[in-house]
Phi, psi and omega in degrees: 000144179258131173303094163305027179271300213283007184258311163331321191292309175308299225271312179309300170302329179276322181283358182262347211264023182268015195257263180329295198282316161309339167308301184263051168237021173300304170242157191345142157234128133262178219303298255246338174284303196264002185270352186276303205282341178281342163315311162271008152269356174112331173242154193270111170243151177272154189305296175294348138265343180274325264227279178314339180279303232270334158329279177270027165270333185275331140330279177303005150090012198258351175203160198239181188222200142194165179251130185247158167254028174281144152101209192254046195167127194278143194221123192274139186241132171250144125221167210286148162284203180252042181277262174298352207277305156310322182279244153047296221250309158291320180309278170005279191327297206279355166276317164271038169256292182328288193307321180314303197309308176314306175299304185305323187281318195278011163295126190283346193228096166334101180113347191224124197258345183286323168292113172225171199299000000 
């Protein structure tokens, strides 16, 4: 039998990153930028989610992109519109309403504010 944590985990990490990513697109990322840059926050995302998701945040209207051919390879440069900037802001709200909701329920103990699983 396999251990079902690491497929929870993917999933748990795949509903947060239309999140994630709109978060560090306040100035200009191409993938490979941001994909660095969440890295050096601590989480690793692949080439083959990020790229389609930053596709369809710009589909959903949520960015705008452009292409620069400067250096040695043209590179689609992403940031947030004022769209997404809304989006952004509401997603925002509703992941710390969330995390509130989440600490109480995940207390190992009625009453003890200190503990949590």
């Amino acid at each position: 039998m396999t251990d079902p944590t690491g497929n929870l985990i993917s999933e748990l990490r795949r509903g947060t990153l239309v999140l994630t990513v709109l978060s560090q697109l306040d100035e200009e990322q191409y993938g490979y930028s941001l994909a660095q840059r969440l890295a050096d926050q601590g989480l690793e995302i692949d080439q083959g989610t990020l790229y389609p998701l930053l596709r369809r945040l710009e589909e959903q209207g949520l960015l705008d992109s452009e292409w620069s051919v400067e250096g040695p390879r043209p590179r689609r440069y992403y940031r947030l519109n004022d769209t997404g900037r809304e989006a952004l802001k509401t997603l925002s709200g509703e992941w710390y309403d969330l995390v509130a909701v989440l600490e109480k329920l995940l207390r190992k103990e009625e009453g003890d504010e200190s503990r949590v699983v």
